[in-house]
N, CA, C, O and CB atoms as a CASP TS submission, in Angstrom:
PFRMAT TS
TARGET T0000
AUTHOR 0000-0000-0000
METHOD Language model
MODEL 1
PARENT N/A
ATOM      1  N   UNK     1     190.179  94.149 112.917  1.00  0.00           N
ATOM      2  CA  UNK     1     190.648  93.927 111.572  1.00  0.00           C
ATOM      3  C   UNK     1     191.912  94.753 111.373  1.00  0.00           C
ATOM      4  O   UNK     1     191.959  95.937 111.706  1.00  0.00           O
ATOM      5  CB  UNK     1     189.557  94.291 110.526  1.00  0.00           C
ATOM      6  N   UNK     2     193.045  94.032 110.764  1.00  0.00           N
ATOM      7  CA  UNK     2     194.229  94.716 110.425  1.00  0.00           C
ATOM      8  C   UNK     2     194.574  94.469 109.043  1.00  0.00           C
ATOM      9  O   UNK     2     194.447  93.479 108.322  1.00  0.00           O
ATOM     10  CB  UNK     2     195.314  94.353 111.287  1.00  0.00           C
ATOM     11  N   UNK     3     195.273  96.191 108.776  1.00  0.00           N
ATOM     12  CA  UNK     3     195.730  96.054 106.999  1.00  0.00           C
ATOM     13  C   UNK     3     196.792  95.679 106.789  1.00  0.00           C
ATOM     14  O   UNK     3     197.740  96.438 106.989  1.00  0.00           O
ATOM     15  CB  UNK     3     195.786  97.222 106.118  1.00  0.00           C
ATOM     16  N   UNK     4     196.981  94.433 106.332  1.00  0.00           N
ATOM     17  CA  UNK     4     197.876  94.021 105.473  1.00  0.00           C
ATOM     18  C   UNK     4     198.140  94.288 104.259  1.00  0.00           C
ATOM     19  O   UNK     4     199.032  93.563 103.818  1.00  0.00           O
ATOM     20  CB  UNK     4     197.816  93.140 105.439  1.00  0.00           C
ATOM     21  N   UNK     5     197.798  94.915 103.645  1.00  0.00           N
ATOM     22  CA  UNK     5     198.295  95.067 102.610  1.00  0.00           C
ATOM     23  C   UNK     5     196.753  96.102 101.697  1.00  0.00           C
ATOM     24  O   UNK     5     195.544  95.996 101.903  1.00  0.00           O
ATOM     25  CB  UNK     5     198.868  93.399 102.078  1.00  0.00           C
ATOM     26  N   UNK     6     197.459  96.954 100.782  1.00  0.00           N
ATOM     27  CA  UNK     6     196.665  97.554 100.035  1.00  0.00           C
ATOM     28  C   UNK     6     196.986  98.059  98.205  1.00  0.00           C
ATOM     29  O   UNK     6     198.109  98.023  97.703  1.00  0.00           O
ATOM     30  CB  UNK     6     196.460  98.609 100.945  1.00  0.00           C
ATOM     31  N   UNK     7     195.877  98.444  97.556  1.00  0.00           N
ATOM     32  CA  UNK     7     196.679  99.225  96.184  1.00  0.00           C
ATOM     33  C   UNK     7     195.880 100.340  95.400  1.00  0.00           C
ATOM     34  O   UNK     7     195.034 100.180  94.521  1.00  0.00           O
ATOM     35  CB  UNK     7     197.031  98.061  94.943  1.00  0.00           C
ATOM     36  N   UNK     8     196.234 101.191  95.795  1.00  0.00           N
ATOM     37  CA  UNK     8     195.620 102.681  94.614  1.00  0.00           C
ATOM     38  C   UNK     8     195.950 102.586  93.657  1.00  0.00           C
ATOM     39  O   UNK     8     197.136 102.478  93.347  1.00  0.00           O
ATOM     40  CB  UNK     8     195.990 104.148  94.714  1.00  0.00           C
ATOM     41  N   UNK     9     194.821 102.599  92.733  1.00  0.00           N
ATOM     42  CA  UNK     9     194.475 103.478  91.550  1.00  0.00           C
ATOM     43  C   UNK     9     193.562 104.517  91.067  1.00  0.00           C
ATOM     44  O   UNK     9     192.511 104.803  91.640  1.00  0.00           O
ATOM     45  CB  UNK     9     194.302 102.883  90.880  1.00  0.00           C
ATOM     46  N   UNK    10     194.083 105.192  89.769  1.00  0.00           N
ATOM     47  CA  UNK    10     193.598 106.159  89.591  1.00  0.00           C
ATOM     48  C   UNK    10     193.040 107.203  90.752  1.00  0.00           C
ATOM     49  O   UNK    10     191.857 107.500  90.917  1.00  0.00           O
ATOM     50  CB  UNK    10     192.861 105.758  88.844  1.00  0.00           C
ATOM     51  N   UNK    11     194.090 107.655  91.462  1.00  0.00           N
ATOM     52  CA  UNK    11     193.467 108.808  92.784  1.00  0.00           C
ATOM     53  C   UNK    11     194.732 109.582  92.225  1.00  0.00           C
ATOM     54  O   UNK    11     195.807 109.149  91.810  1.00  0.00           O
ATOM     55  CB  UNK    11     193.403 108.273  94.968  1.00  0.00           C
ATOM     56  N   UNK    12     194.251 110.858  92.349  1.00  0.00           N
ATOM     57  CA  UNK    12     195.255 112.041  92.128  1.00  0.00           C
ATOM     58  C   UNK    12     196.405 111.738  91.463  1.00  0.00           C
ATOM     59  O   UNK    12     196.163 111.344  90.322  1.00  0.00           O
ATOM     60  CB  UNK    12     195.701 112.634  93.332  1.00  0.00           C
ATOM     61  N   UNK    13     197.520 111.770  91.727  1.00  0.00           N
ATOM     62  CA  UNK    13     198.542 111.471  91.162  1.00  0.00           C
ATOM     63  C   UNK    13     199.119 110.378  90.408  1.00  0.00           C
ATOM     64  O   UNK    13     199.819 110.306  89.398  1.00  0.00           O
ATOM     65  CB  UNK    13     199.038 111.632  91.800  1.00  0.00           C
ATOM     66  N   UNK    14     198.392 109.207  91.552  1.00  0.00           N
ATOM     67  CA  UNK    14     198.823 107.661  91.355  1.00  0.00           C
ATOM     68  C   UNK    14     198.091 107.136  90.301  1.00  0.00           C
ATOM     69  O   UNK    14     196.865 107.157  90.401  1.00  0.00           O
ATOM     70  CB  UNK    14     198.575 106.718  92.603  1.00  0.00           C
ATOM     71  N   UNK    15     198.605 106.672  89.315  1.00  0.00           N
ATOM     72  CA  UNK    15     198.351 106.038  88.343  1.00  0.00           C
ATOM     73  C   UNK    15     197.625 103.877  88.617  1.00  0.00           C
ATOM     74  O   UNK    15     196.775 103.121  88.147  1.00  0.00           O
ATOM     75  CB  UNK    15     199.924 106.396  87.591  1.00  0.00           C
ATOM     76  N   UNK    16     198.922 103.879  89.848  1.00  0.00           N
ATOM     77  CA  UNK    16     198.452 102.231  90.051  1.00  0.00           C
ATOM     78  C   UNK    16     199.694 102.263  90.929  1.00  0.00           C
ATOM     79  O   UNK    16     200.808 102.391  90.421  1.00  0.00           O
ATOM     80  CB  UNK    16     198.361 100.891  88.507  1.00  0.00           C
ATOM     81  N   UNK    17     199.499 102.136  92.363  1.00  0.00           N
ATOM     82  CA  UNK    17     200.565 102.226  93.432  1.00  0.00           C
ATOM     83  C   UNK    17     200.834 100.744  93.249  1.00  0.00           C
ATOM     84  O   UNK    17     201.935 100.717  93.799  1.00  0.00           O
ATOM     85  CB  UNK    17     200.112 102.796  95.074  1.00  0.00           C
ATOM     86  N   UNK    18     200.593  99.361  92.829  1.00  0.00           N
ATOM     87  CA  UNK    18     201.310  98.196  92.833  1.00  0.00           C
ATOM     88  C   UNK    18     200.255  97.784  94.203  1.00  0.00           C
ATOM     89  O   UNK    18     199.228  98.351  94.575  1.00  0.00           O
ATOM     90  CB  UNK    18     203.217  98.333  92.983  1.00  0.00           C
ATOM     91  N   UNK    19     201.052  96.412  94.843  1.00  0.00           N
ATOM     92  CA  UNK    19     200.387  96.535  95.605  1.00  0.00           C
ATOM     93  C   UNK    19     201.614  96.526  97.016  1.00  0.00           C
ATOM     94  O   UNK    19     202.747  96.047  96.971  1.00  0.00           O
ATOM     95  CB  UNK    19     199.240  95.517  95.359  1.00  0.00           C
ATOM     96  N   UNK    20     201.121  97.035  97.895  1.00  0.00           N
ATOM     97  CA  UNK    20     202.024  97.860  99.238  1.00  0.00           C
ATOM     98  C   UNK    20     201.847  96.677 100.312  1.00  0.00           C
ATOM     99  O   UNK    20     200.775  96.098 100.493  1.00  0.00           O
ATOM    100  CB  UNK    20     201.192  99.672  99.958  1.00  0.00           C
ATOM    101  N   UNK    21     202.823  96.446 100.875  1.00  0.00           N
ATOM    102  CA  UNK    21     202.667  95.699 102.129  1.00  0.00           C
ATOM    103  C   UNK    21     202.431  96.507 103.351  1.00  0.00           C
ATOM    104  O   UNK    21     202.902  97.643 103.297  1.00  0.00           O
ATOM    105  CB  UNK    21     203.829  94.899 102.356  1.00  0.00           C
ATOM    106  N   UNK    22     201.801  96.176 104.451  1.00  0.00           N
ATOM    107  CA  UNK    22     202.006  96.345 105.457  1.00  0.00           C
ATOM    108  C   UNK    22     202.222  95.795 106.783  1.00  0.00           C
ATOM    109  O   UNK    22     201.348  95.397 107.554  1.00  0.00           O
ATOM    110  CB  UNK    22     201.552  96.768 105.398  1.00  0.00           C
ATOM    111  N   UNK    23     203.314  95.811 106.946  1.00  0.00           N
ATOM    112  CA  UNK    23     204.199  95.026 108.011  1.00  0.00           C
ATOM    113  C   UNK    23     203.538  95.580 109.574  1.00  0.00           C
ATOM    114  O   UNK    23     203.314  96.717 109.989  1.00  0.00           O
ATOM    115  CB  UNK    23     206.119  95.497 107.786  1.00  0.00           C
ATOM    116  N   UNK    24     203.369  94.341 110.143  1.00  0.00           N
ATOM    117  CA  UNK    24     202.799  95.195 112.186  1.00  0.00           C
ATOM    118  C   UNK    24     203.763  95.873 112.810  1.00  0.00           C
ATOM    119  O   UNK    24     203.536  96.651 113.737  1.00  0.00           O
ATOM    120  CB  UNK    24     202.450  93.959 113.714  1.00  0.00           C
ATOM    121  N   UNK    25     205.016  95.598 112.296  1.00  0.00           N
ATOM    122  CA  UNK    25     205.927  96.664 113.692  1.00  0.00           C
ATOM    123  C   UNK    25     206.329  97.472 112.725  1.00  0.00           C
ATOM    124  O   UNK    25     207.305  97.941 113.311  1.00  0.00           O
ATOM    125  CB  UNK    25     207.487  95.991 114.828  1.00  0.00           C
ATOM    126  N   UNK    26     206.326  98.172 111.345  1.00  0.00           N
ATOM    127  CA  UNK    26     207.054  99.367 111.115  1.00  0.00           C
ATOM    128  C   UNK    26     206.373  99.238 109.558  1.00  0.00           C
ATOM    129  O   UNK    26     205.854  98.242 109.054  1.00  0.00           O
ATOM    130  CB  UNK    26     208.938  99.364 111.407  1.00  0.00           C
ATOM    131  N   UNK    27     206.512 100.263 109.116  1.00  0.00           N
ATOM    132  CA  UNK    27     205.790 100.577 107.816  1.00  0.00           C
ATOM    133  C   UNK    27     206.174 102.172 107.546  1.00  0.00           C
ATOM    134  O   UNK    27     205.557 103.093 108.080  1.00  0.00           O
ATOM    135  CB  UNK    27     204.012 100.299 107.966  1.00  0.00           C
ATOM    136  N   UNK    28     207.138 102.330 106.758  1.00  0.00           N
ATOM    137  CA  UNK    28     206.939 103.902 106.554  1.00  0.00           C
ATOM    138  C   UNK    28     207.218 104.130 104.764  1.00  0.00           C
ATOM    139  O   UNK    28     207.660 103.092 104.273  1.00  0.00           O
ATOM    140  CB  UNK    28     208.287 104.914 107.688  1.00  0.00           C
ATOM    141  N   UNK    29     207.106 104.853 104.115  1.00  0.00           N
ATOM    142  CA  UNK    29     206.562 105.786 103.183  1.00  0.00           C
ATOM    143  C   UNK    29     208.040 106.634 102.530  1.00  0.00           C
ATOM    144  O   UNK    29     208.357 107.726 103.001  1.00  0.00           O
ATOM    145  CB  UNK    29     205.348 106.869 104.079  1.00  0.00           C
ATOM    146  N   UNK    30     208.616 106.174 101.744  1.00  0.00           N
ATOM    147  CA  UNK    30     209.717 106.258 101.269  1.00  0.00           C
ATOM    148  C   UNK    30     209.727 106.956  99.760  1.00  0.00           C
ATOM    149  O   UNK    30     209.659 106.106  98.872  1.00  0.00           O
ATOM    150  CB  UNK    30     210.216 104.963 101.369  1.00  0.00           C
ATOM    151  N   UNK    31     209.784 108.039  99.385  1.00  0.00           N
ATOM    152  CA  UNK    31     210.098 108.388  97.751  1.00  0.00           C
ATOM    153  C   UNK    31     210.769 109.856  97.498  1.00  0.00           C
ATOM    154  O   UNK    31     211.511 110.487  98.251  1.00  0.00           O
ATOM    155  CB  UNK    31     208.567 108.384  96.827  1.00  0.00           C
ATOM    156  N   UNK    32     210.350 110.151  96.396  1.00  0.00           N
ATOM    157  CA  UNK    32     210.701 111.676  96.221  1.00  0.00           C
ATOM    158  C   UNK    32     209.860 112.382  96.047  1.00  0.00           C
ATOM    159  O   UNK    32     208.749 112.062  95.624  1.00  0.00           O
ATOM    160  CB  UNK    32     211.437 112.039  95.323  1.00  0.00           C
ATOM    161  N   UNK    33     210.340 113.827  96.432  1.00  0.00           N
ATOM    162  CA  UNK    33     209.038 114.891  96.257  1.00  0.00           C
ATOM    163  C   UNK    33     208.136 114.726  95.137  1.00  0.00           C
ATOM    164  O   UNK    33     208.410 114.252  94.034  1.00  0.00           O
ATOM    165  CB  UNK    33     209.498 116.342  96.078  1.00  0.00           C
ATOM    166  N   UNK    34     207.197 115.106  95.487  1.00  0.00           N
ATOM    167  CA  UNK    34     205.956 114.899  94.352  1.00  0.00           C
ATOM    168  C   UNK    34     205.653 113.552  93.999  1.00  0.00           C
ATOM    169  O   UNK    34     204.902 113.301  93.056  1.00  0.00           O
ATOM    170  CB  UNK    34     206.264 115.565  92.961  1.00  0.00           C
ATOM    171  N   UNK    35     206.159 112.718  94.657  1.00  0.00           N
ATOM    172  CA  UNK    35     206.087 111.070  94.012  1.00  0.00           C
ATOM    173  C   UNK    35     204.085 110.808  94.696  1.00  0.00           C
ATOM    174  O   UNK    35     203.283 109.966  94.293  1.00  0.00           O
ATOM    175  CB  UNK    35     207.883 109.495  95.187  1.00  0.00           C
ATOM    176  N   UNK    36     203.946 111.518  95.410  1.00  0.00           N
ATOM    177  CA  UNK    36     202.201 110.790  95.515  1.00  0.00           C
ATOM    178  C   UNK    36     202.245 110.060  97.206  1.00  0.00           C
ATOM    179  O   UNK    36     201.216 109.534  97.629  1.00  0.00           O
ATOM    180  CB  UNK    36     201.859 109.049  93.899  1.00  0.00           C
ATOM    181  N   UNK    37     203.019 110.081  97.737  1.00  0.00           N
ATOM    182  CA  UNK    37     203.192 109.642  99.296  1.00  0.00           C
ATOM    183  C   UNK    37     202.019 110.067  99.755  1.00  0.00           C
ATOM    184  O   UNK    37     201.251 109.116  99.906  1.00  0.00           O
ATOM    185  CB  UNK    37     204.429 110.276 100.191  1.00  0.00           C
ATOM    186  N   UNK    38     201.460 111.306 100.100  1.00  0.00           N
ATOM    187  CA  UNK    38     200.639 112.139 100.988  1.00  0.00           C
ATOM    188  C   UNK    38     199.313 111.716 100.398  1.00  0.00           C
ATOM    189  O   UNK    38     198.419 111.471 101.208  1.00  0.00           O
ATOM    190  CB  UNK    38     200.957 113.810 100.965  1.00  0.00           C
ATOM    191  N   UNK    39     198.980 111.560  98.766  1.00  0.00           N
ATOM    192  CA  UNK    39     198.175 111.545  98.002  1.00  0.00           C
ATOM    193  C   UNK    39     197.855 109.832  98.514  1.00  0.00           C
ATOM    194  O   UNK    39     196.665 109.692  98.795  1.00  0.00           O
ATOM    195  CB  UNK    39     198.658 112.080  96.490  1.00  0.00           C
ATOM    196  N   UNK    40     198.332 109.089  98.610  1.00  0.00           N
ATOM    197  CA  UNK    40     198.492 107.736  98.755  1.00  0.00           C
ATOM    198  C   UNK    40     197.616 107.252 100.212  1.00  0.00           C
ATOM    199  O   UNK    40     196.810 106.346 100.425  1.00  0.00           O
ATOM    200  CB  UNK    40     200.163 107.438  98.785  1.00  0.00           C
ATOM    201  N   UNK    41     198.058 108.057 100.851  1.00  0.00           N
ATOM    202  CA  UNK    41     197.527 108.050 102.946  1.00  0.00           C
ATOM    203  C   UNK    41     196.458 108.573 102.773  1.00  0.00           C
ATOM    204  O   UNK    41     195.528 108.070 103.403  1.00  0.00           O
ATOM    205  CB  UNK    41     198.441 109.121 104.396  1.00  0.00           C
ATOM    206  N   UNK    42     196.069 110.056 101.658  1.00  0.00           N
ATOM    207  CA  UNK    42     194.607 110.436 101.642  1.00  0.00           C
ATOM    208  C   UNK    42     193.690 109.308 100.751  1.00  0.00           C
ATOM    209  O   UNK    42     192.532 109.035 100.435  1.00  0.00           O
ATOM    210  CB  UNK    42     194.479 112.012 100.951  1.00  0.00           C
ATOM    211  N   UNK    43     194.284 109.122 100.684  1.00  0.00           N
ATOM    212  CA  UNK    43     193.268 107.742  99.619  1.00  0.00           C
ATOM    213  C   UNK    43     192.813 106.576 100.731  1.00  0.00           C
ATOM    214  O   UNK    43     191.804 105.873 100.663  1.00  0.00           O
ATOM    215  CB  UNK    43     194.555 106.648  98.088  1.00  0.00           C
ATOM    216  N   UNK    44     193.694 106.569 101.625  1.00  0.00           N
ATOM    217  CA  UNK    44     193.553 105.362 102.209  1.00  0.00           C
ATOM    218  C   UNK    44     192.870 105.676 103.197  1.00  0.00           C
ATOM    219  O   UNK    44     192.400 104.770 103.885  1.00  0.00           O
ATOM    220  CB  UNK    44     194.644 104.658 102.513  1.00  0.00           C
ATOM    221  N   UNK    45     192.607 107.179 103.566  1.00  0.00           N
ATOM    222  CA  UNK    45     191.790 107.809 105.164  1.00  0.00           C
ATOM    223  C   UNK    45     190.599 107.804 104.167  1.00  0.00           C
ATOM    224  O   UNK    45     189.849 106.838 104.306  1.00  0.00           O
ATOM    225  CB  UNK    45     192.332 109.753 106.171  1.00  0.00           C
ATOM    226  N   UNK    46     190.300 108.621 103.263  1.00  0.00           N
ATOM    227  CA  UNK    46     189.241 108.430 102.413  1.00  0.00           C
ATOM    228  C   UNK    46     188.384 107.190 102.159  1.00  0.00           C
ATOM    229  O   UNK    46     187.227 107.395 101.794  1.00  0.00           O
ATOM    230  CB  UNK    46     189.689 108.724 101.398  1.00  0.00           C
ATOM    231  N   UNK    47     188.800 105.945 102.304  1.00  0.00           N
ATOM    232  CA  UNK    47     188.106 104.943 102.314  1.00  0.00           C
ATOM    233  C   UNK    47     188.002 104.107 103.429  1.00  0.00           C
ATOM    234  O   UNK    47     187.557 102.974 103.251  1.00  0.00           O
ATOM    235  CB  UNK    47     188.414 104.376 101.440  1.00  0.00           C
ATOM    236  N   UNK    48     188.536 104.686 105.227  1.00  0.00           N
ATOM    237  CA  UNK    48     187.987 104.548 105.908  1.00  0.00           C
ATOM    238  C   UNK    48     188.629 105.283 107.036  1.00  0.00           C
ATOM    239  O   UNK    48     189.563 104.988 107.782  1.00  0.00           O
ATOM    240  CB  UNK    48     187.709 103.457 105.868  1.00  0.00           C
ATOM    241  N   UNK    49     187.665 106.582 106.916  1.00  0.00           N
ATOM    242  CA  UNK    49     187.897 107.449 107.617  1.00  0.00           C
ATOM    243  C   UNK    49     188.269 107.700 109.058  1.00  0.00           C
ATOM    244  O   UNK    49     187.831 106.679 109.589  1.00  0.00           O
ATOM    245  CB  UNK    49     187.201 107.848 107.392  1.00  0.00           C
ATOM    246  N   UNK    50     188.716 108.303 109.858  1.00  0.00           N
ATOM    247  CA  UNK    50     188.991 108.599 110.897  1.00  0.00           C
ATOM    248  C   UNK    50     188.112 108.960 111.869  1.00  0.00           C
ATOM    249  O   UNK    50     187.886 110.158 112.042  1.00  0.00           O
ATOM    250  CB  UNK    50     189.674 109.260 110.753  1.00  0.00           C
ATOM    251  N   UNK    51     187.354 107.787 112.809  1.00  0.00           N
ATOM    252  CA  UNK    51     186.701 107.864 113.891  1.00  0.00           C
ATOM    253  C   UNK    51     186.553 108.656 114.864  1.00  0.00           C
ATOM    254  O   UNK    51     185.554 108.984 115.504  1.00  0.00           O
ATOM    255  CB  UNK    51     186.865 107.201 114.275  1.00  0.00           C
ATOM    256  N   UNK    52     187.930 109.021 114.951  1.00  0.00           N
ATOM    257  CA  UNK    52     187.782 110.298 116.064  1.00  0.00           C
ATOM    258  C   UNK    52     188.666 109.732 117.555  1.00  0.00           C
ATOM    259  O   UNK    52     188.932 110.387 118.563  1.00  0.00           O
ATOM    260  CB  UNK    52     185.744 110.627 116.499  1.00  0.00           C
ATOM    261  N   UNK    53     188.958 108.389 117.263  1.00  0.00           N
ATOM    262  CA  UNK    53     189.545 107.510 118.520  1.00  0.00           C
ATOM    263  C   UNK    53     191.262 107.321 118.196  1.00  0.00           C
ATOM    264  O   UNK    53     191.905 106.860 117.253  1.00  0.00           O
ATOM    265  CB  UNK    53     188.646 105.744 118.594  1.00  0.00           C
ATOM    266  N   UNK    54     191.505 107.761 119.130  1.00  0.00           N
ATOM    267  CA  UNK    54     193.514 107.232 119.199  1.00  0.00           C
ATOM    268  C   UNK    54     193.997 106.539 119.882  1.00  0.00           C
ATOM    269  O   UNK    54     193.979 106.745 121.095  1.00  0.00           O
ATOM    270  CB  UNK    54     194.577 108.087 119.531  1.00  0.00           C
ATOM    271  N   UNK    55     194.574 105.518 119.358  1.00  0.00           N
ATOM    272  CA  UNK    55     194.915 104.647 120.219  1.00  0.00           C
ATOM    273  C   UNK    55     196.961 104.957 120.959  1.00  0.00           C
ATOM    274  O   UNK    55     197.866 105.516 120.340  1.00  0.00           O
ATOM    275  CB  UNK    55     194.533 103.104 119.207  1.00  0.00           C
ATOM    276  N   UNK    56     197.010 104.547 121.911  1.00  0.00           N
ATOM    277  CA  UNK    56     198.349 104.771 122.223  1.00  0.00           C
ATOM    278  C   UNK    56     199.427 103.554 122.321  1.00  0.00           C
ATOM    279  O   UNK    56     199.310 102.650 123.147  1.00  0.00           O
ATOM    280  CB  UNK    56     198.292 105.435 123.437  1.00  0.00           C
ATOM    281  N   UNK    57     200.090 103.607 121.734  1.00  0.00           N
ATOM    282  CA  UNK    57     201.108 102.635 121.551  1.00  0.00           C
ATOM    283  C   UNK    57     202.303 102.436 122.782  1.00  0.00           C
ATOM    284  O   UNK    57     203.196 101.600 122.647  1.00  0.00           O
ATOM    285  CB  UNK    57     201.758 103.048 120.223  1.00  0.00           C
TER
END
């Protein structure tokens, strides 16, 4: 299963992130300090956490 696409609300900072694409070859995380970036990725490990497995590209 791959994420295409996602949207936070109400988590820490973010009020309602819209909803975010995610593209297969590149995806990165663009704003200004304090804008909720970091807050945004913990939201998203938070609802499905990190296995413990890495894959190598």
């Amino acid at each position: 299963m791959k994420l295409k696409s996602f949207q936070v609300t109400n988590y820490r900072c973010i009020d309602d992130s819209g909803v975010v694409s995610v593209e297969p070859d590149v995806t990165c995380l663009v704003g200004r300090n304090e804008s909720g970036k970091t807050a945004l990725l913990q939201d998203l490990r938070r609802i499905n956490p990190d296995d413990g497995v890495r894959s190598v590209a």
